[in-house]
N, C-alpha and C positions, 0 to 999 in steps of 0.2 A: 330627323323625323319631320316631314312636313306638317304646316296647322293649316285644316282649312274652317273658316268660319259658317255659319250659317249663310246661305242666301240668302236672307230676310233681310240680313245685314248691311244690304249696300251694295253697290256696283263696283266696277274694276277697272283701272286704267289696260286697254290692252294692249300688246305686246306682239309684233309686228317678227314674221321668219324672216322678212327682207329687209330688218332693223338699219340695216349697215349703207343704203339707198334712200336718200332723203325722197320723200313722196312728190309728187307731181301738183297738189296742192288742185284748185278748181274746183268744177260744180256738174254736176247732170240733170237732166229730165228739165229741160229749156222749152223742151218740146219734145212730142209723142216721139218723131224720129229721133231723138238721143236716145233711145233705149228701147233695141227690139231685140226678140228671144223668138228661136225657132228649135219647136223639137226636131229630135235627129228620133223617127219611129225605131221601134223595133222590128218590122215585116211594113209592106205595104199590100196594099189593098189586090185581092186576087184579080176580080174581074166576073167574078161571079159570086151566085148567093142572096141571101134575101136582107143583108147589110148595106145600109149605103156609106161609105166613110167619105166622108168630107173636108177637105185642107181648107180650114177656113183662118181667115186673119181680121182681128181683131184691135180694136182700139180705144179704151178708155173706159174699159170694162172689164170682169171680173168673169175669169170659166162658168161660175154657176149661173150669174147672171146672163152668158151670151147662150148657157143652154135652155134656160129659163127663156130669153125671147125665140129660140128656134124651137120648141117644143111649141109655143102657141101659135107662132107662125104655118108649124108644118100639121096643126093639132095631134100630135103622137105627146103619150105619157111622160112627163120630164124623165122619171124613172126608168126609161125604157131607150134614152140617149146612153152613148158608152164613149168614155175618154181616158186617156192615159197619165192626165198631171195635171195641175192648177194651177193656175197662170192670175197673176192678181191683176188689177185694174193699169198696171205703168207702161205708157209705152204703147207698143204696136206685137203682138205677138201670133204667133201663127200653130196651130197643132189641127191634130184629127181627130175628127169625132165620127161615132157611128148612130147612125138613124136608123130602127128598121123596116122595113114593107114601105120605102119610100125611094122613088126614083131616084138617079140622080140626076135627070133632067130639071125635078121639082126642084132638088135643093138649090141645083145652078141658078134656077129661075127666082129665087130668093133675093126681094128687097127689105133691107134689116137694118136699121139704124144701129150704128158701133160694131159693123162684122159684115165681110165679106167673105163668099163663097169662091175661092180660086179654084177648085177643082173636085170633082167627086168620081167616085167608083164604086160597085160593089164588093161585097165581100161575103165571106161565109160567116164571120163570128162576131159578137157584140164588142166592141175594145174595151180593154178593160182598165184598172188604177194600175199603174205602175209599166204598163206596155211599150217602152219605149228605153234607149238607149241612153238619152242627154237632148242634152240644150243646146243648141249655137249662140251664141249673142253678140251684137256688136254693139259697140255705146261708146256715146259721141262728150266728150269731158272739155267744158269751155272753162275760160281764164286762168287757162295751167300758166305754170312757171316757165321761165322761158327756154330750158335746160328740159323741158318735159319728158319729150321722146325720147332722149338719152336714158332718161330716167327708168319711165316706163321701159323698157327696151331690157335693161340690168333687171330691171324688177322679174320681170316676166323669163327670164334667162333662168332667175333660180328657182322659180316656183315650179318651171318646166321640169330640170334636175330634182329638184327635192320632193315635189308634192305644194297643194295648194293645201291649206291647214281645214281641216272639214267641217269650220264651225255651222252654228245655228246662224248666231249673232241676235239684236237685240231688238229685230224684226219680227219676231216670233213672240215674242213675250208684250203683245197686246198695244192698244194705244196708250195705254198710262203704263206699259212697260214693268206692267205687276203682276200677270196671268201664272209666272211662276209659281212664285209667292202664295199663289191661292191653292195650286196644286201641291206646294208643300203642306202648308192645314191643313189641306184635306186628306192626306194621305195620315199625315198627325191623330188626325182624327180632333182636331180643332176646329170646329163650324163657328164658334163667334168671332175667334182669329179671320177666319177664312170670310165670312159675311164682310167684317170690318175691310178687307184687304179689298173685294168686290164692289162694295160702293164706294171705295174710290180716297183719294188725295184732291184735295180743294187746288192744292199746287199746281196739278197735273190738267187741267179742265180752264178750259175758256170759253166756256159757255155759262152765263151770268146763273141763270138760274139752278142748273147741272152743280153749281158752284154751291152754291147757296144750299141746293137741296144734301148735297155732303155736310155741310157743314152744321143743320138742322142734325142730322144722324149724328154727330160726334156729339152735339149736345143733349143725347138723347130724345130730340122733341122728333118722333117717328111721324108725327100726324103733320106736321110742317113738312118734313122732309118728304112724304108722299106728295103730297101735293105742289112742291115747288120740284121735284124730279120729270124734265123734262118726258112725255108720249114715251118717245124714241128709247129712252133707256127702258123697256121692258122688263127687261131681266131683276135691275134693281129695286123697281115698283111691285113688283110680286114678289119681292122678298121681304120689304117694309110692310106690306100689307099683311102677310102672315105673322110678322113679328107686334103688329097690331091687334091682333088676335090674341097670341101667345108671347108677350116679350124675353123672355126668359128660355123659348126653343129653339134656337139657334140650327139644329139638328131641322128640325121642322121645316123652318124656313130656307135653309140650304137647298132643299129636295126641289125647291119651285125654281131653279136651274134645268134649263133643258140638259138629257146624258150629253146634245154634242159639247156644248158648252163645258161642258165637266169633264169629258173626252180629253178638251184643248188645254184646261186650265193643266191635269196631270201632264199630257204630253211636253207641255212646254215646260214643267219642271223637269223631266227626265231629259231634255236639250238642254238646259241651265248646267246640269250636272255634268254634260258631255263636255259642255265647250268649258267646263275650268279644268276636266282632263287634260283637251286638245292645252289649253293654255298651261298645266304642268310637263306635259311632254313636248312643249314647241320644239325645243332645241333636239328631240329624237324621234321627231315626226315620221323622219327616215330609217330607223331603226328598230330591229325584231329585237327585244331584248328575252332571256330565258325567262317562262311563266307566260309572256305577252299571249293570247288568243291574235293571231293572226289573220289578214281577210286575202284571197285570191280572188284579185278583180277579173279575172275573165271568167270567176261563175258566180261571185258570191261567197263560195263557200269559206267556213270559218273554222282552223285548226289550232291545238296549243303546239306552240314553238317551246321545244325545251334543249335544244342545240343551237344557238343564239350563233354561234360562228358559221355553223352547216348553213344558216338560211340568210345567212347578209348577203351572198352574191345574188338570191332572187329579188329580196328587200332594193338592193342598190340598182336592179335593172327593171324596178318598179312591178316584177311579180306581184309581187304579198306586200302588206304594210298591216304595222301595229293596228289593234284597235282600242273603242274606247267600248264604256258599256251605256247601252239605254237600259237604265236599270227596271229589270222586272223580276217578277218571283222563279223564275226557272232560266233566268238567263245564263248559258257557257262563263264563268269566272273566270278571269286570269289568277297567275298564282305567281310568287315572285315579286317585285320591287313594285312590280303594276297592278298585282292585286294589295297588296298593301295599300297604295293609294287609294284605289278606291273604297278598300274598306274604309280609309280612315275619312274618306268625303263621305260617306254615310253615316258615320256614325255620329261625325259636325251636326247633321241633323235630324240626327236622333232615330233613327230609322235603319230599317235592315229588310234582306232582299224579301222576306215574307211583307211585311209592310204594302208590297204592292199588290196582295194578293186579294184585292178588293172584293167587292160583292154588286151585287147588281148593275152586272153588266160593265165594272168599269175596272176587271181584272187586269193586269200590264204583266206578260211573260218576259219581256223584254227582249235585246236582242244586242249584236255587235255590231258595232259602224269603225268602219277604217278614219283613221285621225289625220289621214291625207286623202286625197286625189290626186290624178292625172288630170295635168293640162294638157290640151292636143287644139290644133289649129290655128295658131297664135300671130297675129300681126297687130302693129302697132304704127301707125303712119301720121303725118302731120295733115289737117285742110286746113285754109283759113284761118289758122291760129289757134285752133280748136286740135286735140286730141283725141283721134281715134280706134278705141280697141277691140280687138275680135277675138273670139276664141270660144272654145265648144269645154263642155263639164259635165262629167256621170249624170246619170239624173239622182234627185232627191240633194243635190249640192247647192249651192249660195253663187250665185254671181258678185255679191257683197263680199266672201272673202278672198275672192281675186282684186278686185276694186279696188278695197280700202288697202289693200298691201301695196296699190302702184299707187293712190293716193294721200295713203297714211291720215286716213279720215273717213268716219261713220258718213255710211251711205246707205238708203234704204231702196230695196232694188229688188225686186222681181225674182221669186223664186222658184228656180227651176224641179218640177218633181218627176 
């Protein structure tokens, strides 16, 4: 019988498919060109239409913010831009966006600090979240080991045959690395838990007074802590203020969280839960076991496998792959040795699939995610002593856990959606 612990509990060494391939060791993002990401669309642009889609490439900025400056540039509604994935601030990255009732003269004509316009067309339809196929990426890894390429080279050999393992990683879970954590109370139905987990670890924070104003809050003096809580923390400041009001409403005071913010805190628990699946089934990443929910990467769709022999030659020729669950109140269960696991991770803490069935707007139906991907594009070459790698991944996957398997080290790295 497996144990698994609470998440609240602490962090996990983890545990590498290509354990048997010492890492490449070194470092990234020396510079913007160490690490650029290009989407692979899903259609490209017609040539007609009242759309303009634009290949723009970016630098040292974040999707919302480069549509935030082209929305006031070109003065159209931000709301009224359409893109296929987020792309965070690392690096140099390139994707399309739609504009509409705007030339694409105008947009070529576009001077824009941190974004360039390479090309533009129209189209018939606004692009929308998830429009696209994957990511390319290349990234440039200095002060490897001097056996690197060799390395990287094995590494990438078996990720190709097996699958790359589909985690989150711990890129997701906020800058103090607790947004989890929050989404578990709250799913709890614990708001003082959850408030407490929100304003934060004095540990975590290097910003003297951010520091300070934590630590005011743990000693319960809220009126201190307001006022030594840095502008910028918003979110915290209107939660201490309502509990200055009311100290003992914890409920009350939660609500002064924007829904996105409470959107993220749940979602990254439901990632937390994924990646200790991926991390129980590392070793059958590749494997349909009987009970498993299965995914068929050339649409998505998702079937129970209950002839575990019948479906290993699709599993082995990377058809179908096990999945894991993003747990929501209606989500496809596995049944078998895979749903056992998961039940018994839920029930660690304390929770069960109704649990997600929230209310105001922050209901989680859930859904299935395959516990591997496909690598496809793969080179690895030496410059200048530097270590060079390429290689294309689904969209909604990690470039992180391709990385840290030819590095065998936490990398935080641009996520492909």
């Amino acid at each position: 019988m497996r144990r698994f612990k609470s998440a609240a509990r602490g962090g996990r060494v983890q545990r590498y498919l290509t354990a048997e391939v010492p890492g490449t060791g070194g470092s990234i993002k020396g510079s913007p060109e160490d690490f650029e990401v290009e989407e692979v669309p899903a259609y490209l642009p017609s040539g007609e239409g009242e759309h303009c889609f634009a290949w723009i490439e970016k630098r040292g900025i974040t999707t919302l913010e480069m549509l935030r400056r082209l929305a006031k540039a070109l003065g159209v509604p931000e709301r009224d831009l359409g893109y296929a994935g987020m792309k965070d601030s690392v690096g140099i990255t390139r994707q399309y966006v739609s504009i509409p009732r705007v030339s694409p003269d105008k947009v070529l004509a576009l001077d824009i600090p941190g974004l360039r316009v390479v090309n533009a067309a129209k189209h018939g339809n606004k692009l929308r979240l998830g429009h696209l196929k994957g990511n390319r990426f290349r990234i440039r890894v200095r002060a490897v080991e001097p056996d690197a390429l060799e390395r990287a080279q094995q590494t990438l050999a078996i990720l190709e045959k097996r699958g790359v393992p589909n985690r989150f990683g711990s890129q997701r879970y906020g800058v103090q690395g607790n947004s989890h954590v929050i989404g578990a109370a709250m799913l709890r139905g614990d708001y003082r838990e959850a408030t407490a987990i929100l304003i934060g670890d004095p540990r975590q924070v290097s910003d003297e007074r951010w520091r300070e104003g934590i630590e005011a809050y743990r000693r319960g003096d809220l009126a201190q802590s307001l006022e030594l809580f840095p502008g910028y923390c918003r979110t915290e400041r209107d939660i201490i203020s309502r509990l200055l009001q009311r100290p003992d409403d914890f409920t009350r005071a939660f609500h002064a969280v924007q829904p996105r913010l409470k959107r993220l805190y749940l979602s990254a628990f439901q990632s937390s839960l994924f990646d200790r699946v991926v991390e129980a089934r590392l070793d059958r990443l590749d494997v349909v076991e009987p009970g498993d929910v299965a995914f068929k990467h050339a649409n998505g769709a998702c079937f129970k496998a209950e002839d575990a022999a019948a479906e290993a030659p699709r599993a082995g020729s990377f058809e179908i792959s096990p999945t894991g669950p993003m747990f929501g109140c209606t989500m496809l269960q596995a049944t078998g040795a895979q749903g056992e696991l998961e039940q018994e991770l839920l029930a660690a803490e304390g929770l069960s699939l109704t649990s997600f069935d929230l209310s105001g707007g922050l209901r989680m139906e859930g859904e299935r995610r395959p516990l591997r991907v496909p690598l496809s594009g793969v080179e690895a070459v030496e410059e200048g002593g530097d270590l060079l790698i390429s290689f294309a991944l689904p969209r909604g996957s990690y470039a992180t856990c391709v990385m840290s398997e030819i590095m065998k080290s936490e990398q935080r790295l641009d996520h492909s959606s």
